[in-house]
C-alpha positions in Angstrom: 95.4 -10.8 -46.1 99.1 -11.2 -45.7 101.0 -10.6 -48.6 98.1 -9.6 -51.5 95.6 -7.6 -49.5 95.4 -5.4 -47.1 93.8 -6.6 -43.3 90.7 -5.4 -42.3 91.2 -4.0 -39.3 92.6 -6.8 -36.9 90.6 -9.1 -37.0 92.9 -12.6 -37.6 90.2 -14.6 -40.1 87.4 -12.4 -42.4 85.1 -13.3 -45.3 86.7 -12.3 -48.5 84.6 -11.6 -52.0 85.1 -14.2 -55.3 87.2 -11.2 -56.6 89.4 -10.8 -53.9 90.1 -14.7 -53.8 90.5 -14.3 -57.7 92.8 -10.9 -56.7 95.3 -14.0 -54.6 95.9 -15.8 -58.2 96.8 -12.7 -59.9 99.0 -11.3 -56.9 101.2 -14.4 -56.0 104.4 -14.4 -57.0 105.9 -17.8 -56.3 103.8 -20.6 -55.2 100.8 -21.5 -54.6 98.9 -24.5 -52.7 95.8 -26.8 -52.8 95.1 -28.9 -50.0 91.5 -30.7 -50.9 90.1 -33.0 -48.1 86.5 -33.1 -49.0 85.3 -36.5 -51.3 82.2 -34.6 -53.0 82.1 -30.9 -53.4 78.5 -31.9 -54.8 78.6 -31.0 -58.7 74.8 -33.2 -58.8 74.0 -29.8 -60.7 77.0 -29.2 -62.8 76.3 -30.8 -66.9 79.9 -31.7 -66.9 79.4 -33.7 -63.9 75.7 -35.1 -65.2 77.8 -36.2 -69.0 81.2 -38.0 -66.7 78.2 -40.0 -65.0 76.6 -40.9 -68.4 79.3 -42.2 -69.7 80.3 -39.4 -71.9 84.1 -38.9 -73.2 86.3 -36.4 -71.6 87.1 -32.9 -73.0 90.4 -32.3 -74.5 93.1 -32.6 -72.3 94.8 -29.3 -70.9 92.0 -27.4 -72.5 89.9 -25.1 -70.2 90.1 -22.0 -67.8 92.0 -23.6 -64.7 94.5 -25.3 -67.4 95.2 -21.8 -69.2 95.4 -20.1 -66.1 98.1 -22.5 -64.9 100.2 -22.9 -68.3 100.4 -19.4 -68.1 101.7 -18.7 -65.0 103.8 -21.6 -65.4 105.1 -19.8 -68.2 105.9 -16.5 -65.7 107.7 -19.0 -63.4 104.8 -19.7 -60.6 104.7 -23.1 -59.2 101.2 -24.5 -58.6 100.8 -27.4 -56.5 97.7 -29.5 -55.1 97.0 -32.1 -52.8 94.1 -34.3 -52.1 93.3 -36.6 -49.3 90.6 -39.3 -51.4 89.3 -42.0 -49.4 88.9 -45.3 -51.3 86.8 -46.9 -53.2 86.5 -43.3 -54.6 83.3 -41.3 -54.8 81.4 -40.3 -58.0 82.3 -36.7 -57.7 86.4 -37.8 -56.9 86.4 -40.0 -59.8 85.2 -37.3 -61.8 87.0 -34.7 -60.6 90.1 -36.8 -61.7 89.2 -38.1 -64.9 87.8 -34.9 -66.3 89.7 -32.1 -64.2 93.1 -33.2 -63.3 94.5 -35.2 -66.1 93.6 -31.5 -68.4 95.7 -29.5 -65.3 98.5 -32.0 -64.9 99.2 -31.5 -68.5 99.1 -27.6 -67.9 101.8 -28.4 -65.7 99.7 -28.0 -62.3 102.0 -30.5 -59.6 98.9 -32.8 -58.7 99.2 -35.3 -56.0 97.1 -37.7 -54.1 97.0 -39.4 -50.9 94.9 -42.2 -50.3 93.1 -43.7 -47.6 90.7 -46.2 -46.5 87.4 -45.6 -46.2 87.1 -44.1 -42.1 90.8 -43.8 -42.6 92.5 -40.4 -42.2 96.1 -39.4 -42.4 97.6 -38.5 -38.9 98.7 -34.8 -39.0 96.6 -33.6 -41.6 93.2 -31.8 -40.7 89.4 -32.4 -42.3 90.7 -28.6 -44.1 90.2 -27.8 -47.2 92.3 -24.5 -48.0 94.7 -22.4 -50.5 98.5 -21.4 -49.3 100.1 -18.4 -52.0 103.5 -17.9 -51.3 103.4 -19.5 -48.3 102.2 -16.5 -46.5 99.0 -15.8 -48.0 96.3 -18.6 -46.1 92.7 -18.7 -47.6 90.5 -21.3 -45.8 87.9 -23.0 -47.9 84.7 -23.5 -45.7 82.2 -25.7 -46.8 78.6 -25.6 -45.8 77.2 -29.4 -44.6 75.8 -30.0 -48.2 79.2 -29.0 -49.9 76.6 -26.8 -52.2 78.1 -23.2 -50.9 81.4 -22.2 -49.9 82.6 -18.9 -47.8 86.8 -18.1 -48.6 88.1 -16.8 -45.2 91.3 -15.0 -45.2 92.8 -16.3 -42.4 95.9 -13.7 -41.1 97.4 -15.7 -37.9 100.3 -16.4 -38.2 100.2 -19.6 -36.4 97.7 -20.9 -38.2 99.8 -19.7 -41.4 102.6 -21.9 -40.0 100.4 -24.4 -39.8 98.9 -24.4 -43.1 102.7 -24.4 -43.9 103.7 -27.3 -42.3 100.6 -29.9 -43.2 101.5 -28.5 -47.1 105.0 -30.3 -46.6 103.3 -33.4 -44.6 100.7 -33.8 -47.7 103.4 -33.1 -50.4 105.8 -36.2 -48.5 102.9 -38.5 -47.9 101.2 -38.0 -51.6 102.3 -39.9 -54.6 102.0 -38.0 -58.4 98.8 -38.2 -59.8 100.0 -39.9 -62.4 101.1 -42.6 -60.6 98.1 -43.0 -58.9 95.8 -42.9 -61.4 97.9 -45.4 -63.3 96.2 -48.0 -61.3 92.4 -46.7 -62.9 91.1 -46.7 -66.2 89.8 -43.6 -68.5 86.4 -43.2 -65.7 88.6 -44.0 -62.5 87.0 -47.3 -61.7 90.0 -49.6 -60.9 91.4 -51.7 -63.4 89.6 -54.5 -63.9 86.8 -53.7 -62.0 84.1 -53.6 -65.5 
């Protein structure tokens, strides 16, 4: 991988282990990017997911492994920055992943934002990609399988498709609002306001 790893041989996209993705947060040195596009990354499974459903209260805000991980690097002068294309009325898994996972990291400091679009809606010059971008050089694609329940990280080292990954990071980061701004508009679960 540009930047943090070395290329296996030359081939321009590979598989890469849960240690070497973990090896691209402890490498950056500036930035890095979060562009989310999928609206369930299927959690059915996951108890914190099964207690959001059943109406259980939130954990503590900023408290967690993401959270420390970001107040500390905020702390070393990184810059973390995410955004996610939600298509509305939001899913179970969004509104969860809101609620319970990005109010803690917004208050680590991690620059949330979302964009919103109708349901069948998409936003013109932004893929269906979900991916991470470290100091803009460093391009780890995110590939889901059809039921969302495994993932493979793909080091991706072409640099076209870097520029890419580049360029829809500043057309996501214009078109987003903060996520507290948007979530302004929901209560503690993310249902809209007024909605119960």
């Amino acid at each position: 991988m540009t930047g943090h790893s070395p290329e296996r041989g030359h081939s321009a996209e590979y598989p890469i282990s849960p240690d070497e993705f973990g090896d691209c947060f402890s490498g950056f040195q500036s930035t890095a990017f979060r562009l989310e596009t999928l609206q369930d990354y299927s959690a059915a499974d996951e108890p914190a997911f099964r207690k959001f459903l059943a109406g259980e209260s939130a954990p503590p805000p900023g408290t967690g492994s993401w959270p420390d991980e970001v107040r500390s690097g905020i702390d070393r002068g990184l810059r973390y920055d995410r955004v996610h294309v939600v298509t509305e009325p939001l899913s179970d898994y969004v509104r969860f992943e809101c609620a319970w996972g990005y109010r803690r990291s917004v208050r680590a400091g991690e620059n949330i934002r979302i964009l919103p679009v109708p349901e069948g809606g998409w936003p013109d010059g932004l893929p269906h990609l979900d991916y991470w971008l470290f100091d803009s050089a460093t391009l780890v694609r995110m590939d889901y399988s059809p039921d969302h329940r495994t993932i493979t990280r793909v080091a991706v080292s072409d640099p076209e498709q870097i520029a890419a990954a580049n360029a829809w990071r500043e057309r996501a980061m214009r078109l987003s609002v903060p996520f507290t701004e948007y979530a302004a508009r929901f209560d503690d679960a993310m249902l809209p306001l007024g909605a119960r």
